[in-house]
C-alpha positions as CSV (number, residue, x, y, z in Angstrom):
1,X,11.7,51.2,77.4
2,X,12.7,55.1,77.1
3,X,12.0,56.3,73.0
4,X,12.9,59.7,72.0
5,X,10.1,61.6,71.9
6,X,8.6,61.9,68.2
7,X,7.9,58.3,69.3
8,X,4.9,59.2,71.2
9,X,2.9,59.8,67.5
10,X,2.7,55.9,66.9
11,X,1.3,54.6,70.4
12,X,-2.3,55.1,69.1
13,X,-4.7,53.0,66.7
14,X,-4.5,54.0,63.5
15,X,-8.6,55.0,63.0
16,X,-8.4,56.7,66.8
17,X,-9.0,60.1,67.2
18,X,-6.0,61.9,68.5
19,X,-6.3,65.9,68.3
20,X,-9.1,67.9,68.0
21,X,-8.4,71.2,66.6
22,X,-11.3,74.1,65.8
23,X,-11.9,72.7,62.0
24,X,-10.6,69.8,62.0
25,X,-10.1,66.3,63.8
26,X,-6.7,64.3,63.2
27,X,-6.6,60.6,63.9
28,X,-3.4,58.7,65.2
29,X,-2.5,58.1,61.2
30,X,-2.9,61.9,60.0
31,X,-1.0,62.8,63.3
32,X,1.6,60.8,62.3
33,X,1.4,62.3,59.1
34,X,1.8,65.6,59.9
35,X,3.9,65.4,62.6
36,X,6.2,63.6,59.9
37,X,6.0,67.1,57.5
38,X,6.2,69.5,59.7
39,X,9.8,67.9,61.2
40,X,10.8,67.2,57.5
41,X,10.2,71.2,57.0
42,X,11.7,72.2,59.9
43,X,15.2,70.3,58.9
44,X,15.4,71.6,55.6
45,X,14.8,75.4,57.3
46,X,17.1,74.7,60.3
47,X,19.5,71.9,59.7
48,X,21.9,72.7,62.7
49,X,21.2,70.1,64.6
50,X,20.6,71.1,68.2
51,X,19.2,74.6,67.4
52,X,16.2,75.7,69.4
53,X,13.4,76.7,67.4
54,X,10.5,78.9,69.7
55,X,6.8,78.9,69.0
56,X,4.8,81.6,70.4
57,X,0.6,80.9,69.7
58,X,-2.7,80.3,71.0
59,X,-3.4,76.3,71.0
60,X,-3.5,74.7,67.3
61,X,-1.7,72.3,64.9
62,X,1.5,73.9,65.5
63,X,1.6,74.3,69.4
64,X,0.5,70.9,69.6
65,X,2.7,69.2,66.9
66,X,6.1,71.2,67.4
67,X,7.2,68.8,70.7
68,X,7.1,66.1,68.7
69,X,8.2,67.6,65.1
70,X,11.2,69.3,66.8
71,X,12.3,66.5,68.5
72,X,11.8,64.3,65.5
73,X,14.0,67.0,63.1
74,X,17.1,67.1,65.8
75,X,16.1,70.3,67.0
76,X,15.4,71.6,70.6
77,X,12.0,73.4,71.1
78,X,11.0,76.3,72.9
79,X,7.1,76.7,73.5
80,X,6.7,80.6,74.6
81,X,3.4,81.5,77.1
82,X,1.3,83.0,75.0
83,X,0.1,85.6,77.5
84,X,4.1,86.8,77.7
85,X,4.4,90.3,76.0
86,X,7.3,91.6,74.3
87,X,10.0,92.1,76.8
88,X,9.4,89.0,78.2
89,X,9.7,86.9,74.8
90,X,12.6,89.5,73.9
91,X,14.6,87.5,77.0
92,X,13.7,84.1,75.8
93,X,14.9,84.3,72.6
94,X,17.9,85.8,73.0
95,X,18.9,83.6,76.1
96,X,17.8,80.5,74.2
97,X,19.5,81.4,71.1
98,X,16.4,80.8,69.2
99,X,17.2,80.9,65.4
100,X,13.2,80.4,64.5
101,X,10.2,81.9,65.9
102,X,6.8,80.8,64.5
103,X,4.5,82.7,66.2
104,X,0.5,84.1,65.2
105,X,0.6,87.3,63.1
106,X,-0.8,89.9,65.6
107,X,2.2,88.4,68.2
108,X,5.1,89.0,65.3
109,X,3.7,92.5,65.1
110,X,4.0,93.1,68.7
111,X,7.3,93.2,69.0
112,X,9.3,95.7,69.1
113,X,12.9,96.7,67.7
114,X,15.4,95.0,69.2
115,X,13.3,92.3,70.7
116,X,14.8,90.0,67.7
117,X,18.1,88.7,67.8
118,X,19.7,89.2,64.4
119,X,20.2,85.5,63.9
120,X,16.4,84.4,64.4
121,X,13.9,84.4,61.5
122,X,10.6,85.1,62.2
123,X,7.3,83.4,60.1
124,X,3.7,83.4,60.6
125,X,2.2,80.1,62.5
126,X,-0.2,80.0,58.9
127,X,2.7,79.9,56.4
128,X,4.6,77.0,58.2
129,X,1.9,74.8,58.7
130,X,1.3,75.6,54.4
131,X,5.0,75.2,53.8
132,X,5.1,72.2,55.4
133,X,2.1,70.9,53.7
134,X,3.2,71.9,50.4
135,X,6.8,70.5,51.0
136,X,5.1,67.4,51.4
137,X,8.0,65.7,52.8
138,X,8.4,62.8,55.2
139,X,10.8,62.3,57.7
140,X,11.7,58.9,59.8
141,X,10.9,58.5,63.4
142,X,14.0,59.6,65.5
143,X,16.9,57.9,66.0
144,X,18.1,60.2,69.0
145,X,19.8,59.5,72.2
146,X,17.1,60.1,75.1
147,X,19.5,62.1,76.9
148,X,19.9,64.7,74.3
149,X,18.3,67.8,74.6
150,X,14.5,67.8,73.3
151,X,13.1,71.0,75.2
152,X,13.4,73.9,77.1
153,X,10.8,75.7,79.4
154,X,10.9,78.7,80.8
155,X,9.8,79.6,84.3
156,X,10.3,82.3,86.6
157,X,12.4,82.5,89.4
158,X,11.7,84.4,92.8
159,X,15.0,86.7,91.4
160,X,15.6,87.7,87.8
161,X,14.3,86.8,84.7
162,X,12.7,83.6,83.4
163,X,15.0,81.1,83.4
164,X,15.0,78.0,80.7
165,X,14.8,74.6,82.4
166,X,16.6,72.1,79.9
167,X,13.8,68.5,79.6
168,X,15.9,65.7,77.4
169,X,13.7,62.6,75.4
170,X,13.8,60.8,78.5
171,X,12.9,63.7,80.8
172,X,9.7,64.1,78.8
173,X,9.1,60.1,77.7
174,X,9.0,59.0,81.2
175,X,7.5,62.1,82.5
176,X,4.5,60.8,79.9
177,X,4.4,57.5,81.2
178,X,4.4,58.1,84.6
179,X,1.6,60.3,84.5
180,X,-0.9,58.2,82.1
181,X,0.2,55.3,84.4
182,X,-0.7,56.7,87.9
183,X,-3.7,58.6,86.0
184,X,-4.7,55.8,84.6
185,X,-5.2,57.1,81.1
186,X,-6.9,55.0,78.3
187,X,-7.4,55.3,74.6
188,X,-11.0,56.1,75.3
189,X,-10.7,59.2,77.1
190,X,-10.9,62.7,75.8
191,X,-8.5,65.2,78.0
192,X,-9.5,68.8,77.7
193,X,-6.4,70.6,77.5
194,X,-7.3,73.8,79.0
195,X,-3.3,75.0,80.8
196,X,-1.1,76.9,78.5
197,X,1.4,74.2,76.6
198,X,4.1,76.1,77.4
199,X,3.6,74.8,81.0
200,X,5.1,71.8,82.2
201,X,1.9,69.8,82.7
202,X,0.3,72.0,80.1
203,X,2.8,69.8,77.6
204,X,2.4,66.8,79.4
205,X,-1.3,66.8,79.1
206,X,-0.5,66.2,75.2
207,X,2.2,63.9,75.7
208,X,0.8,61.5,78.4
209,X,-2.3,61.3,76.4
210,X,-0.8,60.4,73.4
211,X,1.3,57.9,75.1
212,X,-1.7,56.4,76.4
213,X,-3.5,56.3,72.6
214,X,-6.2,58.8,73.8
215,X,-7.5,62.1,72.5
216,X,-6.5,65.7,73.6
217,X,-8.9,68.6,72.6
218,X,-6.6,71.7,73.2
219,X,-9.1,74.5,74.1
220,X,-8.0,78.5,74.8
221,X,-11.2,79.6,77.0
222,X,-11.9,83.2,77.8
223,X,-14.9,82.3,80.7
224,X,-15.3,79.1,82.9
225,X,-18.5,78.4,80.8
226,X,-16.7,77.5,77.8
227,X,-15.1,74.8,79.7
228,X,-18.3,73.3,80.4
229,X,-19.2,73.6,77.0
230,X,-16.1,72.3,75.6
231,X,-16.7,69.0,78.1
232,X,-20.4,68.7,76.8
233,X,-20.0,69.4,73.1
234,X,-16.8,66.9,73.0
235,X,-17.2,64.5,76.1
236,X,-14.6,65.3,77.9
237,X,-13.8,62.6,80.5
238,X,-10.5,63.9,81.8
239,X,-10.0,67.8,83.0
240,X,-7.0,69.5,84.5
241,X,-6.6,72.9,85.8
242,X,-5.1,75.5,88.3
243,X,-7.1,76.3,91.8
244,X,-8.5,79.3,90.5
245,X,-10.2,78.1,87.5
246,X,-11.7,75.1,90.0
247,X,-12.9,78.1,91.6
248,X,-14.6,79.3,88.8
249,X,-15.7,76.5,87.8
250,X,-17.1,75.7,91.0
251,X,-19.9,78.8,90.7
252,X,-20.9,77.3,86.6
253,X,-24.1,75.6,87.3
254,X,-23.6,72.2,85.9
255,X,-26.5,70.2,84.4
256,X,-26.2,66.7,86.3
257,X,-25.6,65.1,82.6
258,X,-22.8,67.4,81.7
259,X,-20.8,66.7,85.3
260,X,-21.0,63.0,85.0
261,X,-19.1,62.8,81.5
262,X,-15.9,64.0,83.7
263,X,-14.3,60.5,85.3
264,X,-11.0,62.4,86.3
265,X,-9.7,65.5,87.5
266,X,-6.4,66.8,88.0
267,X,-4.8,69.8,90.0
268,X,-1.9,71.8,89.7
269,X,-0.1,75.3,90.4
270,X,-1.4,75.4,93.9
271,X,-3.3,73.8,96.9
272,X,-6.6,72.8,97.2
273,X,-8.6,74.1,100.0
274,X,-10.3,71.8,101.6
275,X,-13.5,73.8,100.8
276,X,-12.8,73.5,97.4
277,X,-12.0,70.0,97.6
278,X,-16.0,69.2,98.9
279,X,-17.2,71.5,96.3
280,X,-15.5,69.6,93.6
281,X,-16.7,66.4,95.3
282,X,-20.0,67.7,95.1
283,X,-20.4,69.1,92.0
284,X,-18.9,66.1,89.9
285,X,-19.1,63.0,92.4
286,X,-18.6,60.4,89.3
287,X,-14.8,61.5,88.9
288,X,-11.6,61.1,90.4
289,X,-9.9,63.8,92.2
290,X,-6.3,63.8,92.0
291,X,-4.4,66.8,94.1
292,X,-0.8,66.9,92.5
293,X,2.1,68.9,93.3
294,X,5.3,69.8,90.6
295,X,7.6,71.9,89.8
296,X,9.3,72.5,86.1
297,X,12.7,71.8,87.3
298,X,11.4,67.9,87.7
299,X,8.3,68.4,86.6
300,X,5.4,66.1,88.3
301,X,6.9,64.7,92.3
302,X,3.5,63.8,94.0
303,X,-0.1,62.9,93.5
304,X,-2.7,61.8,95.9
305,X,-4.9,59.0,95.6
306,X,-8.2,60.0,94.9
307,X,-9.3,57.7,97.9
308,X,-7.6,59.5,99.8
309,X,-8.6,63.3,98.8
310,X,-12.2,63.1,101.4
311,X,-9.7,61.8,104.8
312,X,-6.4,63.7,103.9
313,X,-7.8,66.9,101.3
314,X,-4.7,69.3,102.7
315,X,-2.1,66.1,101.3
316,X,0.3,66.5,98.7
317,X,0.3,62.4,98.5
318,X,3.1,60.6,98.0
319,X,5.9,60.7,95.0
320,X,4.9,59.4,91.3
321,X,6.1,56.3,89.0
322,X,9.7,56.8,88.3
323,X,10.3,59.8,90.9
324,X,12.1,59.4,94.4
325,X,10.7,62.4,96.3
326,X,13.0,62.6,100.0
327,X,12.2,65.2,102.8
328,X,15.7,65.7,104.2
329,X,16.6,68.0,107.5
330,X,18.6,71.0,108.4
331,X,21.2,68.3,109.1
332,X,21.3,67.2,105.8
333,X,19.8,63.8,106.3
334,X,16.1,62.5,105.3
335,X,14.3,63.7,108.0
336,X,11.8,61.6,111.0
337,X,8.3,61.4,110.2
338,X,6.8,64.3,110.9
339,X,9.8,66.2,110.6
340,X,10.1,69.2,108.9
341,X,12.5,69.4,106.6
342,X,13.1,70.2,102.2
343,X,11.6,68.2,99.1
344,X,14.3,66.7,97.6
345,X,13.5,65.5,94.0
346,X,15.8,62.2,92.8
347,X,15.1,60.6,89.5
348,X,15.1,60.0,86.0
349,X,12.5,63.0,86.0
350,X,15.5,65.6,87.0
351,X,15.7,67.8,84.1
352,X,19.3,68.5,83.2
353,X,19.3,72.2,85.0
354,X,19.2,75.6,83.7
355,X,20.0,76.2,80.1
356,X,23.4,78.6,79.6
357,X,23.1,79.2,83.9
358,X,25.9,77.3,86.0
359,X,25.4,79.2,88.7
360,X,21.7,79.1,89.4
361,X,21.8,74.9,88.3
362,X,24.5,74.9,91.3
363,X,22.0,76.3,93.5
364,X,18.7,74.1,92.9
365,X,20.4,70.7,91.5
366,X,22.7,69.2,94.1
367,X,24.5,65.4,94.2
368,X,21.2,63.4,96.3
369,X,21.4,62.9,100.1
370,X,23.2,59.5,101.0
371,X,19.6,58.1,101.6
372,X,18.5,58.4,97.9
373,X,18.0,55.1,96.0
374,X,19.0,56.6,93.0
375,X,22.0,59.0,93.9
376,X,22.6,61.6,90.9
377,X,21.7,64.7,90.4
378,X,18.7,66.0,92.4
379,X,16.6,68.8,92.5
380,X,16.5,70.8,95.6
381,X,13.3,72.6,95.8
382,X,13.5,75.3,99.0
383,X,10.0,74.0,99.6
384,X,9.4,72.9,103.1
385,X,7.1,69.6,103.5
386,X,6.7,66.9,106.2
387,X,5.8,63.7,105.9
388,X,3.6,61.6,108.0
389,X,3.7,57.9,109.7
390,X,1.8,57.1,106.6
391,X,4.3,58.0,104.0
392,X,1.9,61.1,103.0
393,X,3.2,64.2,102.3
394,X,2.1,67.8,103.5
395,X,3.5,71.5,102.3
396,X,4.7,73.8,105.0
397,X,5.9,77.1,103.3
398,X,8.2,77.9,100.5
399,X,11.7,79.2,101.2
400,X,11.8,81.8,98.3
401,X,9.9,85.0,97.6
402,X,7.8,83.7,93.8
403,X,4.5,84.9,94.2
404,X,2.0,82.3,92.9
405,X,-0.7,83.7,91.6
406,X,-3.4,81.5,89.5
407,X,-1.4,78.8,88.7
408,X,1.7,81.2,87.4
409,X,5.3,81.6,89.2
410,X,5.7,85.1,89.1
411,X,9.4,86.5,89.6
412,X,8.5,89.8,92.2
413,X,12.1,91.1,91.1
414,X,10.3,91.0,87.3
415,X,7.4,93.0,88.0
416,X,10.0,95.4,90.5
417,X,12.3,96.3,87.6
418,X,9.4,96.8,84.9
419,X,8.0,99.2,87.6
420,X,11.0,101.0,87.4
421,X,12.1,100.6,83.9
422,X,9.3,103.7,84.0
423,X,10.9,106.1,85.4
424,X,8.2,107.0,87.4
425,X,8.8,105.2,90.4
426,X,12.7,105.4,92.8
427,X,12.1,101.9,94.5
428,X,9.5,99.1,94.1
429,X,8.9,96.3,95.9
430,X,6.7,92.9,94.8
431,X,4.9,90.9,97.1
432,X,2.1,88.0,97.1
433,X,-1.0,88.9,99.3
434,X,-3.4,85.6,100.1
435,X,-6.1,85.9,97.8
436,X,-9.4,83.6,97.6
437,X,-9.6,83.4,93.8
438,X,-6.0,83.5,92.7
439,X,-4.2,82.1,95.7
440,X,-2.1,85.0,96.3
441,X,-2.4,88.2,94.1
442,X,0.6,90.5,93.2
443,X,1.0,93.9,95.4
444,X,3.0,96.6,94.6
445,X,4.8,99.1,96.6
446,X,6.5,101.9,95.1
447,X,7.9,105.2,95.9
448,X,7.6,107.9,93.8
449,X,10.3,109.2,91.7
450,X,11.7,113.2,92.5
451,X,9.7,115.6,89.9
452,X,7.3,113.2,88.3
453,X,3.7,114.0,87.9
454,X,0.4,112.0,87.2
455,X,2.7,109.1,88.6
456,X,-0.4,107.1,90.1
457,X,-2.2,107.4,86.9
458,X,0.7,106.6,84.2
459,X,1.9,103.7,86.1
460,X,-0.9,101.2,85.6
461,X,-1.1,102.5,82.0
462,X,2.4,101.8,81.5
463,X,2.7,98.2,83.5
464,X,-0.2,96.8,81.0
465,X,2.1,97.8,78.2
466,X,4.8,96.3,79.2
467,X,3.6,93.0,81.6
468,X,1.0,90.1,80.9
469,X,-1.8,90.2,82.4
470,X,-1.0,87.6,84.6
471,X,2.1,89.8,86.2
472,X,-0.4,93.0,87.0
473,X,-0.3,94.1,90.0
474,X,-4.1,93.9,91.8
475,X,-3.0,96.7,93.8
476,X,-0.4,99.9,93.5
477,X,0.5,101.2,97.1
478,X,2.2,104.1,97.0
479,X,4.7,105.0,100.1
480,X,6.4,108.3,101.2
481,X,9.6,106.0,102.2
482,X,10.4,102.7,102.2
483,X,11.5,100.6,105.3
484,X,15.1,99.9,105.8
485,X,16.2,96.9,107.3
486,X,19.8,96.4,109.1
487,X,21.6,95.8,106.3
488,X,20.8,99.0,104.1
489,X,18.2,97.0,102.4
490,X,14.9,97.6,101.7
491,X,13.4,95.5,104.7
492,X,10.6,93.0,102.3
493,X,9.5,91.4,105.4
494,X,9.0,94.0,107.8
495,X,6.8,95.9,104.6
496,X,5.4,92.5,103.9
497,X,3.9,92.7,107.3
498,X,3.1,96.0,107.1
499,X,0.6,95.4,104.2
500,X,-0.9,92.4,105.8
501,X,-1.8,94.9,108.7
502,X,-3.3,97.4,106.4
503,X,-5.3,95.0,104.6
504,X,-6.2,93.2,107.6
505,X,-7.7,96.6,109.1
């Protein structure tokens, strides 16, 4: 049965423990309880039903109660990466409409003029958790159509700026129980919640956790070693994270006692080598490794079964509970085994495309090939899979230009026209170069604008003002003149290749 979303709150025992925060410890009943205040506040501050309210913080109270407070008060949240800077959460708000931000203190003070629309109010993260303590009000579980709108998540594109992907009650219900089903959560694990919420499995680790009666402990680590602290101090039995951090992980040396508390762990945001997959088998051989593979516009498509991760490490595994994943050919129909062809994404877990965009929802969400068992809307991912005799999926390339780099989509056209916004540079040009730690790392090429001097040394300085740290280019090549391809354009693939020449010298 598909609830809205606030529903999620009263799944757990009354006595469990539900959310671990840095000074406190909420059961299932005080998470109800606050959940219940906090959507009673937001109402009375933002009684449009509908209206998006964005939340830009580290990991706390309100980051972890707002999905379901929002959702409970009618309203349509907006969690902002808190690694974004200004420019970035300038875009968001004004292409969401957002007419609250609740964001930390040093973030409000970051931004610049301008960067607020007139019609959003802005208030510290500490006065709305107190005004909705002292308000003291309660507010009914939700009523709401599952269809209706209850989030929107933004994620970058391989062109333009971040684009909002619009998740309904349903979306985000069954995108819950699909994931504590083939998971196989309980209410007596403890899921370190180290991915940024704002992320689509970032949220879900809340939500499918809560749906399952267990307990999330949100943690915001600065080195790998906190995350094994964090698993030792609050016995941690189920962690998630991107390639890179397994990575780093990987080097912690890990007393045998501390490993074997972790029964499960999940991947995301990239492939697992198959190096890294013996290393993780190594390091922590009581636990389940499960190799997943997503993307926000239908958020979770694939997992692997952990029996399966020794024989097949380089799988993406077949398609979850409630999701119809199809691999379908240049010819438009689902493609022969071992036939290359696109994921095509069919389901209840479709999100409902990209918020105030028509014509980039046309482009990715597309009526289903006449194969699909559930028809509908699906997405169409421009990734390139194939799927084996055994049903098992395996990732080819992807069709666009997004440079992944630890776990992030990165839009190169973002980091090109920040590069520019300078002034210091006449052309720029983004690209992903493999990297061992991050996957693929960002690259810059840029020529120099006429008359500009000191450009290689106010560049840098001027990206870190202006991009997260995420978005920062590893390395700034600077070119005389740019390659030209037939059509007048700056030839990406021919530089592309160019670089990998260089670097491969």
């Amino acid at each position: 049965m598909i609830l809205p979303l606030d529903h999620l709150a009263l799944r757990g025992e009354d006595s469990a423990e539900a959310l671990v925060l840095r000074g406190d410890v909420l059961d299932y009943k005080a998470l109800r309880t606050r959940v219940s205040r906090l959507a009673a506040w937001l109402a009375q501050e933002v009684p449009e039903k509908g209206a998006r309210v964005a939340s830009w913080a580290a990991k706390g109270e309100l980051t972890c109660l707002l999905p379901l407070a929002a959702a409970r008060a009618g309203l349509v949240h907006v969690p902002i990466n808190p690694l974004l800077k200004h420019g970035q959460v300038a875009h968001i708000l004004a292409d969401s409409g957002a007419v609250l931000l609740i964001a930390t203190p040093s973030r409000l003070a970051s931004l610049e003029e301008g960067d607020v629309p007139a019609a959003c109010r802005r208030i510290e993260e500490g006065a709305a958790l107190a005004e909705a303590q002292a308000l003291g009000g309660d507010m009914a579980p939700s009523q709401a159509d599952p269809e209706e709108l209850a989030a929107i998540l933004y994620t970058s594109g391989s062109t333009g700026r971040p684009k909002g992907v619009m998740l309904s009650h349903a979306n985000l219900w069954l995108g819950a129980e699909s994931v504590a089903d083939y998971l196989g959560v309980t209410p007596q694990d403890r899921v370190l919640a180290v991915m940024p919420l704002s992320f689509d499995y970032g949220q879900n680790q809340l939500l499918s956790t809560w749906h399952a009666g267990g307990c999330v402990v949100p943690l915001d680590y600065l080195m790998p070693r906190d995350v094994m602290k964090a698993v030792d101090r609050h016995d941690i039995t189920s962690l998630g994270a991107v390639p890179p951090l397994w990575v780093q992980i990987c080097e912690i040396d890990w007393p045998p006692e501390v490993a074997a508390k972790l029964r499960r762990l999940t991947n995301t945001g990239g492939a697992l080598t198959v190096d890294l997959v013996r290393r993780m088998r190594a390091l922590f051989p009581e636990a389940r490794l499960f190799a997943m593979y997503g993307l926000t516009e239908a958020f979770r498509s694939t997992y692997l079964d952990p029996a399966l991760i020794d024989t097949h490490p380089t799988s993406m595994g077949k398609e979850i509970p409630h999701a119809e994943v199809l691999v379908v050919n240049e010819a438009g129909e689902v493609a022969a085994d071992n036939e290359e062809g696109e994921l095509v994404h069919c389901g209840p877990l479709v999100a409902h495309g990209y918020w105030q965009d028509p014509a980039r929802t046309a482009e990715r969400y597309r009526p289903a090939p006449s194969g699909s068992r559930y028809g509908g809307m699906a997405v169409w991912s421009g990734d390139r899979v194939r799927r084996d005799a055994d049903g098992l999926l395996y990732f080819v390339g992807r069709r666009d230009a997004m440079i992944k780099s630890a776990g992030n989509r990165i839009s190169p056209q973002e980091v090109e026209e920040a590069a520019l916004a300078t002034g210091l540079v006449a052309e720029a040009v983004a690209l992903g170069v493999a990297d061992a730690r991050l996957g693929q790392a960002v690259h810059l090429v840029v020529r120099a604008s006429a008359g500009t001097s000191d450009a290689e040394g106010e560049l840098p300085r001027k990206l870190m003002q202006e991009l997260p740290n995420f978005m920062q280019p590893k390395v700034i090549h600077w070119r005389q003149a740019m390659p030209i391809g037939p059509n007048g354009k700056i030839d990406r693939n021919g530089l592309a290749a160019e670089l990998a020449s260089e670097l491969s010298a």
